[in-house]
Every structure is written in structure tokens, then in C-alpha cells.
MMTF fields as JSON, N, C-alpha, C and O atoms, coordinates in Angstrom:
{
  "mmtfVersion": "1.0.0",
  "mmtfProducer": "UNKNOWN",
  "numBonds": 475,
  "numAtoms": 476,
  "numGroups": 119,
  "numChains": 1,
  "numModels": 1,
  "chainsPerModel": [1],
  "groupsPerChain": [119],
  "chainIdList": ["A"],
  "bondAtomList": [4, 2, 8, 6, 12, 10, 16, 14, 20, 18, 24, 22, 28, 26, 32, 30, 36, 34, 40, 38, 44, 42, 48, 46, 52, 50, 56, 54, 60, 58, 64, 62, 68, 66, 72, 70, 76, 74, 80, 78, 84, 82, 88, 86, 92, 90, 96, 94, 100, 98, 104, 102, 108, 106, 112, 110, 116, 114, 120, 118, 124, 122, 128, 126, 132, 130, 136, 134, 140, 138, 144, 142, 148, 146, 152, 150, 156, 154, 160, 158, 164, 162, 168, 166, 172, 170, 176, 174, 180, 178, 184, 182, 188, 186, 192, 190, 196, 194, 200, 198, 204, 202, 208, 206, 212, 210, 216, 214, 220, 218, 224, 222, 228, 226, 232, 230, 236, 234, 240, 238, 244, 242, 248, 246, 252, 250, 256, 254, 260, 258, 264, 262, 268, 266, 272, 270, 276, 274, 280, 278, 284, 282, 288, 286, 292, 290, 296, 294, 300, 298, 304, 302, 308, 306, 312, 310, 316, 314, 320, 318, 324, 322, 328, 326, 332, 330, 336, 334, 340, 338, 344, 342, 348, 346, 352, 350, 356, 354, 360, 358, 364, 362, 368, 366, 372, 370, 376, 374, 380, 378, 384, 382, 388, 386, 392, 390, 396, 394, 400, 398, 404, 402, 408, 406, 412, 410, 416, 414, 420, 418, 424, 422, 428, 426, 432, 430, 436, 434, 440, 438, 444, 442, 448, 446, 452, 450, 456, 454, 460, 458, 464, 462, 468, 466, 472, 470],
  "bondOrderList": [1, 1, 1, 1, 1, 1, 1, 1, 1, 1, 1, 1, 1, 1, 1, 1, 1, 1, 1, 1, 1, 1, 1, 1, 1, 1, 1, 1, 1, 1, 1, 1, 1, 1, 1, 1, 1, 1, 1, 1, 1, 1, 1, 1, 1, 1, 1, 1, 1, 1, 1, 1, 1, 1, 1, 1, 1, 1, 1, 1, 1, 1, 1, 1, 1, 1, 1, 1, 1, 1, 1, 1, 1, 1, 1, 1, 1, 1, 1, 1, 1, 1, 1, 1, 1, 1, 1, 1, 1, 1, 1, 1, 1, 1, 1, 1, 1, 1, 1, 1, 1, 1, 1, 1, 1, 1, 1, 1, 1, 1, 1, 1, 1, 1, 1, 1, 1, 1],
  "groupList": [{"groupName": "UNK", "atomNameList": ["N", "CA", "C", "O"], "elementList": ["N", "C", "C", "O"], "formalChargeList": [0, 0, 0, 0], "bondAtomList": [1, 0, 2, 1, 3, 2], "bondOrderList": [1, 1, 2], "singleLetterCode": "X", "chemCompType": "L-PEPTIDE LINKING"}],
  "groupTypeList": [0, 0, 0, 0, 0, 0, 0, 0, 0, 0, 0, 0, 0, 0, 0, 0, 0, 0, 0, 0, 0, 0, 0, 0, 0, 0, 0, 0, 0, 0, 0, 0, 0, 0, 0, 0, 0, 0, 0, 0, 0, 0, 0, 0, 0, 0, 0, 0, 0, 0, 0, 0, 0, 0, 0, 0, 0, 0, 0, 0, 0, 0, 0, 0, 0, 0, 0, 0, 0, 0, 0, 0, 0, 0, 0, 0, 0, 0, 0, 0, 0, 0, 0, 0, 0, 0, 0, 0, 0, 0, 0, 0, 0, 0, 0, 0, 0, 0, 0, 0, 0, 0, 0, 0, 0, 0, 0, 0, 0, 0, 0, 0, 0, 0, 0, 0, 0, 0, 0],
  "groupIdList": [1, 2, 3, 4, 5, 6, 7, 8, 9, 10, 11, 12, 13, 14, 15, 16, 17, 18, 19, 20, 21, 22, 23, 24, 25, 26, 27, 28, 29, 30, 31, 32, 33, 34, 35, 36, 37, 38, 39, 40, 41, 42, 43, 44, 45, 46, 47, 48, 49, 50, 51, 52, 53, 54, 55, 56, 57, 58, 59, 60, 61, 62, 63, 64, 65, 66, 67, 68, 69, 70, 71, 72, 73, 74, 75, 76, 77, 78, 79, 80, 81, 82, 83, 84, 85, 86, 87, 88, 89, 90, 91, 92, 93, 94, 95, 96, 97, 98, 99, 100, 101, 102, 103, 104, 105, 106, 107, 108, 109, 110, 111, 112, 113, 114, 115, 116, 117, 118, 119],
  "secStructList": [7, 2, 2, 2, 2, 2, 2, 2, 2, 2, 2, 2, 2, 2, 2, 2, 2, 2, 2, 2, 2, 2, 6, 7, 7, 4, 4, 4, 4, 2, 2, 2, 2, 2, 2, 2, 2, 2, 2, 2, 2, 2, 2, 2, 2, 2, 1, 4, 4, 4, 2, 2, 2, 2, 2, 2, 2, 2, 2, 2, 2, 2, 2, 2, 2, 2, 2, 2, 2, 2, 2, 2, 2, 2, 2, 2, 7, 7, 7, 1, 1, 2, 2, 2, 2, 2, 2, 2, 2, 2, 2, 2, 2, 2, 2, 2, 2, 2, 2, 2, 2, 2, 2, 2, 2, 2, 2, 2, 2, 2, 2, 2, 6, 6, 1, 7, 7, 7, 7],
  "xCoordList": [-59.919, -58.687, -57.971, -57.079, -58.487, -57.153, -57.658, -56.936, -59.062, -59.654, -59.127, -58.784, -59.118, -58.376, -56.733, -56.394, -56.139, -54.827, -54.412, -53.476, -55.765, -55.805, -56.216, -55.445, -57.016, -57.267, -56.15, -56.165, -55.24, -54.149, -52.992, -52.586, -52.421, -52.012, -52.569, -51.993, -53.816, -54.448, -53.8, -53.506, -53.751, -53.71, -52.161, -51.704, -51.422, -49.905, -49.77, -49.665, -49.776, -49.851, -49.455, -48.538, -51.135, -51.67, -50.956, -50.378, -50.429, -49.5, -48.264, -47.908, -47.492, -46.471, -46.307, -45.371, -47.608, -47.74, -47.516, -46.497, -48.691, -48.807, -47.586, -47.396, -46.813, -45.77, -44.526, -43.64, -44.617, -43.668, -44.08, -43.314, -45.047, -45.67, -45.464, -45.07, -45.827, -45.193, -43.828, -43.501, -43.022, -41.665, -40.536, -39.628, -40.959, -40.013, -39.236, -38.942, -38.784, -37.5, -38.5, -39.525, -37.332, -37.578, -37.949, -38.681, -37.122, -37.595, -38.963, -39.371, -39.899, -41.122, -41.79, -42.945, -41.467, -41.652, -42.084, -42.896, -41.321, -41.181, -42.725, -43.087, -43.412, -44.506, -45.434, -46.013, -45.484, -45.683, -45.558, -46.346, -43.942, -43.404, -43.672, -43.352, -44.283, -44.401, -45.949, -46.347, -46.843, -47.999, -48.36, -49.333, -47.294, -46.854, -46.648, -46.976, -45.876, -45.098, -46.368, -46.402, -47.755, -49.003, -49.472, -49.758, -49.595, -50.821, -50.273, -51.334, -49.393, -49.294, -50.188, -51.057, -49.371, -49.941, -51.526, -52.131, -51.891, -53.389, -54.281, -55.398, -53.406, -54.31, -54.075, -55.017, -52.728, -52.618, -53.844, -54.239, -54.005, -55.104, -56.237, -56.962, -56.706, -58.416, -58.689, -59.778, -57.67, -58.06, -57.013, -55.84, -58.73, -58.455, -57.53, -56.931, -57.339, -56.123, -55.104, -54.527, -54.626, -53.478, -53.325, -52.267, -54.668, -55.011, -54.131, -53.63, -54.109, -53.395, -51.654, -51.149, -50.903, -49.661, -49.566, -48.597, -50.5, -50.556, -50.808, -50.002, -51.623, -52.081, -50.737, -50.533, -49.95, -48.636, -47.932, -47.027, -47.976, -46.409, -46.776, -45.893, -48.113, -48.606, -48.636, -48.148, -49.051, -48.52, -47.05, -46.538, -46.532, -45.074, -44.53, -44.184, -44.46, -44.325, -45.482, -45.305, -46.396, -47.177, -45.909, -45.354, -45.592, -44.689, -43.854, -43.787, -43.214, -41.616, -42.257, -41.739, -43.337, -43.817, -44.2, -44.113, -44.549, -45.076, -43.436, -43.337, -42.631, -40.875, -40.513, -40.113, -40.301, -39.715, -39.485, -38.682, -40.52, -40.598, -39.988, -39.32, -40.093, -39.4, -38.378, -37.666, -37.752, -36.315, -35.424, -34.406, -36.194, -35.927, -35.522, -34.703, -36.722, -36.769, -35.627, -34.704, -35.71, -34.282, -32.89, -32.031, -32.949, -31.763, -31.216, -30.099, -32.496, -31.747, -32.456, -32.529, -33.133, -34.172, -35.626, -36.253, -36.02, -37.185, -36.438, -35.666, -37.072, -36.768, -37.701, -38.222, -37.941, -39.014, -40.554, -40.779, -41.385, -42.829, -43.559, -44.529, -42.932, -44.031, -43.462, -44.214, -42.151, -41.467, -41.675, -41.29, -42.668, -42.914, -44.281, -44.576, -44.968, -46.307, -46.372, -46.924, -45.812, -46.069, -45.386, -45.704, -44.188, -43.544, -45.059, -45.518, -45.702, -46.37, -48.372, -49.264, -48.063, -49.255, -49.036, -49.982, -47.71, -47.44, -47.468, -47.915, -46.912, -46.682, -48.095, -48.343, -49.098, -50.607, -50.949, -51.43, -50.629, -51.473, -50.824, -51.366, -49.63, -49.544, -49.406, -49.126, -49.601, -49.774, -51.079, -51.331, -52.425, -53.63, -53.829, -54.467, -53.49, -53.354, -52.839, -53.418, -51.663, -51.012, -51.857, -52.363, -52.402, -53.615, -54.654, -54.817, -55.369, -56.335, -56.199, -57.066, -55.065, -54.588, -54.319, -54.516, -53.924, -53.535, -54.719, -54.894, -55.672, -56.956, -57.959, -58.54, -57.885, -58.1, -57.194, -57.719, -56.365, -55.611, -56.16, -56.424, -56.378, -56.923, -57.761, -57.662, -59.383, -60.844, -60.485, -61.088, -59.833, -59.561, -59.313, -59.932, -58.171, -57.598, -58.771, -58.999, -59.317, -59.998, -61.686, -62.567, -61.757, -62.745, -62.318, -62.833, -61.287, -61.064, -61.309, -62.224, -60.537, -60.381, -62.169, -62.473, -62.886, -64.181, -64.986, -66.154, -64.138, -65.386, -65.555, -65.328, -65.973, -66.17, -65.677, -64.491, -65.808, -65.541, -64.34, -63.206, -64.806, -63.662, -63.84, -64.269, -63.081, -62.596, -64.181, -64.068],
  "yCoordList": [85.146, 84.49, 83.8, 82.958, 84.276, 83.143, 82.079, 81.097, 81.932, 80.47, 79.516, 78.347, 80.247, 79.728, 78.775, 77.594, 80.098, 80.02, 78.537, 77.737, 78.737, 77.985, 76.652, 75.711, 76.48, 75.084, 74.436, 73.236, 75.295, 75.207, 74.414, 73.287, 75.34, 74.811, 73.265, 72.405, 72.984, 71.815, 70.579, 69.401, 71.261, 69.897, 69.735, 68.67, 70.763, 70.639, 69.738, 68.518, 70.369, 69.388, 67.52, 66.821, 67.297, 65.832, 65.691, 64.652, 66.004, 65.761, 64.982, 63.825, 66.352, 65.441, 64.54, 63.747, 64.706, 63.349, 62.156, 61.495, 61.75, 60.949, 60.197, 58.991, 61.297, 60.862, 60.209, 59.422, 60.509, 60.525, 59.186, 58.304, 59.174, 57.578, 56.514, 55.372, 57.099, 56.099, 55.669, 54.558, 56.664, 56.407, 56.366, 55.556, 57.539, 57.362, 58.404, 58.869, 58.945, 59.746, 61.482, 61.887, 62.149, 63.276, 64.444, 65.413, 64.034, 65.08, 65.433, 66.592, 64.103, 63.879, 64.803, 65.006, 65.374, 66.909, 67.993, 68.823, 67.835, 69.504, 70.067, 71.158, 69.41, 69.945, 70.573, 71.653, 69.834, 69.777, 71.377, 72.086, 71.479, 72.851, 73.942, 75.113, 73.464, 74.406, 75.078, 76.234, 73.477, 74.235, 74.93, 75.681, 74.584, 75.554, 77.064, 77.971, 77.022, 78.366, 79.005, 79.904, 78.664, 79.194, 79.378, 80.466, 78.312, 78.236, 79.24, 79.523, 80.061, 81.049, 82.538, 83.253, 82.418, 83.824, 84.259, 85.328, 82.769, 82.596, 82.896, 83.411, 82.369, 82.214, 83.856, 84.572, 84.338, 85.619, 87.036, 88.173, 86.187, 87.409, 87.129, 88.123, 86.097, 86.043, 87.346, 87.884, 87.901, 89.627, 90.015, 89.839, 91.046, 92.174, 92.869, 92.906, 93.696, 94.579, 94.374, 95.326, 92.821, 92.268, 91.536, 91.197, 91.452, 90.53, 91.234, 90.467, 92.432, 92.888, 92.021, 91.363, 92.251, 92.24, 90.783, 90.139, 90.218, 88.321, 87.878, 87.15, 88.196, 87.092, 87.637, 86.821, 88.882, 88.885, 87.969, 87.569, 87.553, 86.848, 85.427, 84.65, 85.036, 83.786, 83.626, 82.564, 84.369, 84.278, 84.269, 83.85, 84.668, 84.843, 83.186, 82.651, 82.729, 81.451, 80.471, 79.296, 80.703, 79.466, 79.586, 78.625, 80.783, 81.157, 79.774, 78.767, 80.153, 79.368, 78.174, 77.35, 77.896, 76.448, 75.89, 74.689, 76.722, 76.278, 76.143, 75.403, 76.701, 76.506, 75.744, 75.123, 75.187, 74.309, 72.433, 71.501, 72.74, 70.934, 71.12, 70.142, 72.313, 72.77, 72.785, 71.873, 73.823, 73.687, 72.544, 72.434, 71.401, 69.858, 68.831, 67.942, 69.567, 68.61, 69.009, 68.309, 69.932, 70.836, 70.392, 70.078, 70.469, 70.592, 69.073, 68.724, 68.15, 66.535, 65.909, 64.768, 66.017, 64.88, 64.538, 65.258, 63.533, 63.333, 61.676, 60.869, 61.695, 60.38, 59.576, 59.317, 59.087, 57.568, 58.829, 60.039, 57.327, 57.93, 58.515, 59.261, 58.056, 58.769, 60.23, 61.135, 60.399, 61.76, 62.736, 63.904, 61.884, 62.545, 63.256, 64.394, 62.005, 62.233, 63.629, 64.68, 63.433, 64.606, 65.898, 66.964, 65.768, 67.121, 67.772, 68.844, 67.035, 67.249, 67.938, 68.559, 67.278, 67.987, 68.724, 69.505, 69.4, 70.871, 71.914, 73.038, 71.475, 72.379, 72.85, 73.95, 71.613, 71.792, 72.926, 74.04, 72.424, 73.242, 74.365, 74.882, 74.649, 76.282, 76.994, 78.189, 76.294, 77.2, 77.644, 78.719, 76.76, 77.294, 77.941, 78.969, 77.736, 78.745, 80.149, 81.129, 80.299, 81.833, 82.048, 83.071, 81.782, 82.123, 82.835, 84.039, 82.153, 82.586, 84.015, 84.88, 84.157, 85.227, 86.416, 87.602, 86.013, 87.173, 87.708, 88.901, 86.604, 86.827, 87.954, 88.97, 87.225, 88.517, 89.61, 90.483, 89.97, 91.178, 91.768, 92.874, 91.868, 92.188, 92.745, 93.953, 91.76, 92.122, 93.465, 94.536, 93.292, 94.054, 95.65, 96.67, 95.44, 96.622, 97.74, 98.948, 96.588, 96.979, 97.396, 98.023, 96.94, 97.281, 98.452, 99.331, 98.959, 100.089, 101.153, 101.97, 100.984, 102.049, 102.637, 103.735, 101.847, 101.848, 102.484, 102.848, 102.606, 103.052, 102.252, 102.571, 100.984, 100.069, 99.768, 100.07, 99.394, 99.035, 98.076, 98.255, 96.807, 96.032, 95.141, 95.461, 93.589, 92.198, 91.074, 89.998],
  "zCoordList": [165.527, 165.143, 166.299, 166.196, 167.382, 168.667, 168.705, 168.874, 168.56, 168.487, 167.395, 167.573, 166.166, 164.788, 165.695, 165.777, 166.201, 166.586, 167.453, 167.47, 168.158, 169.457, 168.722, 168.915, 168.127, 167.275, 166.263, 165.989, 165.767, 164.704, 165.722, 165.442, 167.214, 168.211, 168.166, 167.498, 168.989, 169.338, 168.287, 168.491, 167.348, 166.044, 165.789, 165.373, 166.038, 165.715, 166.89, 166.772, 168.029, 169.214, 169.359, 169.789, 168.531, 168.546, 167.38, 167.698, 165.952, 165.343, 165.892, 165.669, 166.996, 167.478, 168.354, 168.455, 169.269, 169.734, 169.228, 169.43, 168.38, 167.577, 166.934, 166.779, 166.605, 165.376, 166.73, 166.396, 167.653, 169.017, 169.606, 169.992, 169.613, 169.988, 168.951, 169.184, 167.588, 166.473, 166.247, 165.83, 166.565, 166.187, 167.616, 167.803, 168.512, 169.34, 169.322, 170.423, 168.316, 168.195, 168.206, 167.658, 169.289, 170.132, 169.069, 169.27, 167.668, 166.708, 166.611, 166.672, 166.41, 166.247, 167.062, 166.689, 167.968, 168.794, 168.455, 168.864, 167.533, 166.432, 166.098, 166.54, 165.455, 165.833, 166.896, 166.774, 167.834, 168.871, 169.696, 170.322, 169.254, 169.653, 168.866, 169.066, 167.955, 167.006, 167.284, 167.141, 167.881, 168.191, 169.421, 169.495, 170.719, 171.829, 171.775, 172.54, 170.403, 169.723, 169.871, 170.71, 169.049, 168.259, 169.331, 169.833, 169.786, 171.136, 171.959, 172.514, 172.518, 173.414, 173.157, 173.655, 172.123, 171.539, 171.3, 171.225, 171.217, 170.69, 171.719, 171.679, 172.92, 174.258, 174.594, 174.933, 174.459, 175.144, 173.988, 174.243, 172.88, 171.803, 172.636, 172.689, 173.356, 173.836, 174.161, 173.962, 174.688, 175.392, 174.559, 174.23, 174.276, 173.336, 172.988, 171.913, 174.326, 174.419, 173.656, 173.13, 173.427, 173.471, 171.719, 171.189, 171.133, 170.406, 168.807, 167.985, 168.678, 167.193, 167.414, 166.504, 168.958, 168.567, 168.935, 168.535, 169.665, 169.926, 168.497, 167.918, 168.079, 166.626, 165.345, 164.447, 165.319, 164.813, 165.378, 164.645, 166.23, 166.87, 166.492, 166.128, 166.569, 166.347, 164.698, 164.309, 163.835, 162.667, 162.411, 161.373, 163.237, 162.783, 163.091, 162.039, 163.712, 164.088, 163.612, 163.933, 163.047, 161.523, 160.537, 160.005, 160.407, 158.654, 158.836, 158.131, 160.135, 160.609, 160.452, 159.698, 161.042, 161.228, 159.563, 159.308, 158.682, 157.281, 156.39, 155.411, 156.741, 156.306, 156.648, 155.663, 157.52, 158.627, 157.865, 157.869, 157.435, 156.969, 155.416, 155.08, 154.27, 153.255, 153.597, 153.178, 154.542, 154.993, 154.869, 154.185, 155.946, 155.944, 154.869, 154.637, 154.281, 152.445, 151.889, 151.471, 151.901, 151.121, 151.217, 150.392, 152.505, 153.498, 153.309, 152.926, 153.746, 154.052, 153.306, 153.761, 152.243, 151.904, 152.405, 153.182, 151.95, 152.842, 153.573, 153.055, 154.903, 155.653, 155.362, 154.278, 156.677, 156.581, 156.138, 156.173, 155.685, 155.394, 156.504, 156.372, 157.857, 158.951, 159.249, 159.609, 159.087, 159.084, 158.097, 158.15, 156.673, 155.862, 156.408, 156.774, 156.274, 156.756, 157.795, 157.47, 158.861, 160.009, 159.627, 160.155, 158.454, 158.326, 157.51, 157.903, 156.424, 155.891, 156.132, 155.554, 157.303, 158.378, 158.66, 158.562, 159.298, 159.952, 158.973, 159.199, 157.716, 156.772, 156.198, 155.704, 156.397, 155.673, 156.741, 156.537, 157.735, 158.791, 159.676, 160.653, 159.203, 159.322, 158.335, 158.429, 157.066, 155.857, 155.965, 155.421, 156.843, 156.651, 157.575, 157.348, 158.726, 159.841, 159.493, 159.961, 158.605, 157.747, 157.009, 157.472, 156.122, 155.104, 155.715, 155.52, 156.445, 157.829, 158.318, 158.192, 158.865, 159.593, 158.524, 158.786, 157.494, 156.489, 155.879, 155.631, 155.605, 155.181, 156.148, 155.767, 157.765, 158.994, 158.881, 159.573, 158.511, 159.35, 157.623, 158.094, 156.727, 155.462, 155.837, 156.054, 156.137, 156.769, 157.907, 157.837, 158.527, 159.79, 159.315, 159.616, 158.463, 157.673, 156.799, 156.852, 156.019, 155.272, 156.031, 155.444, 157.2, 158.089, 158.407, 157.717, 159.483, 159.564, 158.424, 158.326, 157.823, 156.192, 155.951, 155.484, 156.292, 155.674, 156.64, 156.501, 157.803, 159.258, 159.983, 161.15, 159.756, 160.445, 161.907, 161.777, 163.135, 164.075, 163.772, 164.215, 162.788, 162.257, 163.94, 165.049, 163.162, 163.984, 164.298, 164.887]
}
């Protein structure tokens, strides 16, 4: 899963790039930070030791990151189409990044329970 984490990062990333180069405006970031958020945690699960309470914290911040653009909608509307577009990538892609992870910590669970070494 940190690789998952670490690739989910990568793409939020080039999201806000992208959308930052298209438009200009600093919001266009938000992703970006959002895949900083991921990407820490992801990098800090590579080792083991660390990897049950890193890939929580990194899920915990997909959730925020999969709300975040709902929030928005909610809150203000939708803006221009490219603000749509990129809220709409983050949301794709930390909803699948949360899915992922919930789906692992399941396998994991259910590995243990069974004997298994589990991960």
C-alpha cells in the first residue's frame, strides 16, 4: 500500500500542477497539497515498523482529500470547467486511493484473524 500511496501522491501532485499552469490561480494548489499530505505518510509506511500507523494517517487525509472538492460544490458552486475538471480528479483519486486502503487494512485484518502472517 505505500506504493499505492506514493502513486495516488504522484498524480494529485501533477493534477495541481497542471491546473496551476493552466490557470494561474494559487488555489489550483490544493491538490497538489493534498498529494504532499499522502505522499508523506506513504514514504514514511516503506518501513515496516511504521507502515500500520503511516498508511492510517495517509488514509486519513485521501478521506479529506475525497470531501474537499464536495465540500466546494456544496459550499460555492461549481466555478470555471478547469476548476471543475481538477476538483474532479482529486475527488476520483482519493476516493480510489480510500477504497484501496480500506480494501488492505480488511485483507490485513482478515489475514491476521486467520493465522496468516498477513500484508
Amino acid at each position: 500500500m505505500p506504493r499505492i500511496a506514493l502513486i495516488a501522491a504522484a498524480l494529485l501532485i501533477l493534477v495541481g500542477i497542471v491546473g496551476f499552469a493552466a490557470t494561474g490561480a494559487k488555489t489550483s494548489l490544493i491538490p497538489a497539497i493534498a498529494g504532499v499530505l499522502i505522499g508523506i505518510p506513504g514514504a514514511i509506511a516503506l518501513k515496516e515498523s511504521f507502515r500500520m500507523h503511516a498508511m492510517h494517517a495517509a488514509v486519513l487525509f485521501g478521506l479529506l482529500g475525497a470531501l474537499a472538492p464536495i465540500g466546494a460544490w456544496i459550499g460555492r458552486g461549481f466555478g470555471s470547467p478547469t476548476a471543475v475538471a481538477s476538483q474532479a480528479a482529486m475527488l476520483v483519486i482519493c476516493a480510489v486511493f480510500v477504497a484501496l486502503c480500506v480494501k488492505s487494512f480488511i485483507d490485513v485484518r482478515r489475514a491476521r484473524t486467520s493465522g496468516d502472517s498477513g500484508e
